[in-house]
C-alpha atoms as a printed R data frame, in Angstrom:
   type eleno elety resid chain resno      x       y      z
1  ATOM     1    CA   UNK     A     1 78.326  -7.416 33.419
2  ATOM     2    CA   UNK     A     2 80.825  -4.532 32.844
3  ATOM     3    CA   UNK     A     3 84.113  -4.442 33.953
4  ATOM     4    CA   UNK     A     4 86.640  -1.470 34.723
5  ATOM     5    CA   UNK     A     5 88.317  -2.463 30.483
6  ATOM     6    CA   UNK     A     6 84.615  -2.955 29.072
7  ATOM     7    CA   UNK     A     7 83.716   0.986 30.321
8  ATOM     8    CA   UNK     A     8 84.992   3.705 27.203
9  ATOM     9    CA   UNK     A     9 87.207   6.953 28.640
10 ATOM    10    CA   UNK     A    10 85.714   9.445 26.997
11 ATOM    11    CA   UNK     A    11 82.346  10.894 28.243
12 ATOM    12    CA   UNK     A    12 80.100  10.924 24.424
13 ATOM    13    CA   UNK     A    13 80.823   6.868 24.746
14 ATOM    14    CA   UNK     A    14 79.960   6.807 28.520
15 ATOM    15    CA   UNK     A    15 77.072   8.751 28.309
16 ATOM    16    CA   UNK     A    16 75.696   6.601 25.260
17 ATOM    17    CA   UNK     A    17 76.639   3.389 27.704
18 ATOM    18    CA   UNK     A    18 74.257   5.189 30.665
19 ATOM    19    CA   UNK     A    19 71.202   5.671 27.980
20 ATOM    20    CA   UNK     A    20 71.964   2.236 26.602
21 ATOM    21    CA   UNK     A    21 71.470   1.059 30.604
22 ATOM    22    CA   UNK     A    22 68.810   2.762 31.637
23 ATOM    23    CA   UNK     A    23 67.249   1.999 28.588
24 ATOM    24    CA   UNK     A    24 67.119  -1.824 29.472
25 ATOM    25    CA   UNK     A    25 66.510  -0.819 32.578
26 ATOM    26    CA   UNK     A    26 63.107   1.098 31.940
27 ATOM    27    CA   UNK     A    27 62.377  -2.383 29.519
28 ATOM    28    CA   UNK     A    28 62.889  -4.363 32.731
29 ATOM    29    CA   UNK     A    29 60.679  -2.538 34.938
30 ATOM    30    CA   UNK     A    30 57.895  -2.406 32.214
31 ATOM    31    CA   UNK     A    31 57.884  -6.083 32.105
32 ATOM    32    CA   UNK     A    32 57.930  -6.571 35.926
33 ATOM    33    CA   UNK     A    33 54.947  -4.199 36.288
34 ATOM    34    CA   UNK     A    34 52.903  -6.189 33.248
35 ATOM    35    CA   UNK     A    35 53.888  -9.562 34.820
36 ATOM    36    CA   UNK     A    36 52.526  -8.301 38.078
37 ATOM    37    CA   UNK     A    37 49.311  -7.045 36.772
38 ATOM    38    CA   UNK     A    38 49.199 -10.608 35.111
39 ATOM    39    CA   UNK     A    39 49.637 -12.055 38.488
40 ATOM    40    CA   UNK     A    40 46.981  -9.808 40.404
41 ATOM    41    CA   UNK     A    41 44.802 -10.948 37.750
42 ATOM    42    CA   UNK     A    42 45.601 -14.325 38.151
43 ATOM    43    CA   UNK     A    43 45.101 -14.172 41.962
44 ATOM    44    CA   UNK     A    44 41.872 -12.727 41.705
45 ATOM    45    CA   UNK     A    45 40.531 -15.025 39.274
46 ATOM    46    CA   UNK     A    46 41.679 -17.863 41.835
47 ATOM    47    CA   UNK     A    47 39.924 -15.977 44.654
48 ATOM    48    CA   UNK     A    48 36.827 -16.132 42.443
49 ATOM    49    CA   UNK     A    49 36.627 -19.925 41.193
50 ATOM    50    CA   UNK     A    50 37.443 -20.584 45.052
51 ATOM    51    CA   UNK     A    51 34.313 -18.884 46.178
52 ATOM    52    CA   UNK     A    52 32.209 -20.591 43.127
53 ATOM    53    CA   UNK     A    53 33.660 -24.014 43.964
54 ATOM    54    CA   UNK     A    54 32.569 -23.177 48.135
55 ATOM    55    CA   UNK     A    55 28.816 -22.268 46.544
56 ATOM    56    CA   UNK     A    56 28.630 -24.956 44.483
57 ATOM    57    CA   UNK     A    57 30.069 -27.732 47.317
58 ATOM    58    CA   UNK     A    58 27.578 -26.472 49.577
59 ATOM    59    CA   UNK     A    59 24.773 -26.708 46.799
60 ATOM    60    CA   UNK     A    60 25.446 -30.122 46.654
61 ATOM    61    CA   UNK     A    61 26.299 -31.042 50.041
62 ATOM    62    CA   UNK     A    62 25.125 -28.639 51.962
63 ATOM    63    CA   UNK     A    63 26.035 -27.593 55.702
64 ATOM    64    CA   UNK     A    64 27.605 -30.694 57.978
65 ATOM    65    CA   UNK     A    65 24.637 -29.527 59.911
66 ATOM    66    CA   UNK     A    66 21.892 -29.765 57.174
67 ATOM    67    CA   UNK     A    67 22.918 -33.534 56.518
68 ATOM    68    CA   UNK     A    68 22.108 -34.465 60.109
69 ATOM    69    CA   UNK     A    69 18.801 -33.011 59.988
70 ATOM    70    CA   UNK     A    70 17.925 -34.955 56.974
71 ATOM    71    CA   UNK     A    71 19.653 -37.771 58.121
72 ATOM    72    CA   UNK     A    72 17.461 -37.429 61.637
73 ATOM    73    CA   UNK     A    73 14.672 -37.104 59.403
74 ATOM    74    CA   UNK     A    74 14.751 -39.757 57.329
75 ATOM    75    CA   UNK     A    75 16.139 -42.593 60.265
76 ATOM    76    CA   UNK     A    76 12.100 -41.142 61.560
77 ATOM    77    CA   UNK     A    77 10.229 -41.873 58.800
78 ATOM    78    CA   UNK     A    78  9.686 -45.637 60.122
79 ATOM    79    CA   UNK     A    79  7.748 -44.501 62.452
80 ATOM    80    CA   UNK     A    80  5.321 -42.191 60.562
81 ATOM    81    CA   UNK     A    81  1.842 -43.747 59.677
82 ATOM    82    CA   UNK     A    82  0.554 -44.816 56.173
């Protein structure tokens, strides 16, 4: 951080101090913007492996509803004739 002794009087020094600033400034900004492309990236891959992990749970599992059927199904198999 500058202070009022850091900052030069005459106006060649100040100006190079400005384009020295904005300089880092315009690095900043580039990095923010490629850290939040990296980030929407990121947050769509997670959207993705959410929605394969959902289709693959319900592969195995199947619906709450599904299980009862089978489990209705099967409790009615001692019935059924050989």
């Amino acid at each position: 951080m500058l202070t009022a002794a850091d900052i030069p009087d005459d106006i060649a020094a100040l100006k190079a101090l400005l384009l020295a600033s904005e300089r880092r400034v315009q690095e900043r900004d580039d990095q923010v913007a490629g850290l939040e492309a990296q980030l929407n990236t990121r947050a769509a891959e997670i959207e993705h492996l959410k929605l394969w992990i959902a289709k693959l749970r319900r592969m195995q599992f199947g619906r709450k509803s599904e299980k009862l059927d089978l489990a209705q199904s099967v409790a009615g198999t001692d019935t059924l004739p050989r």
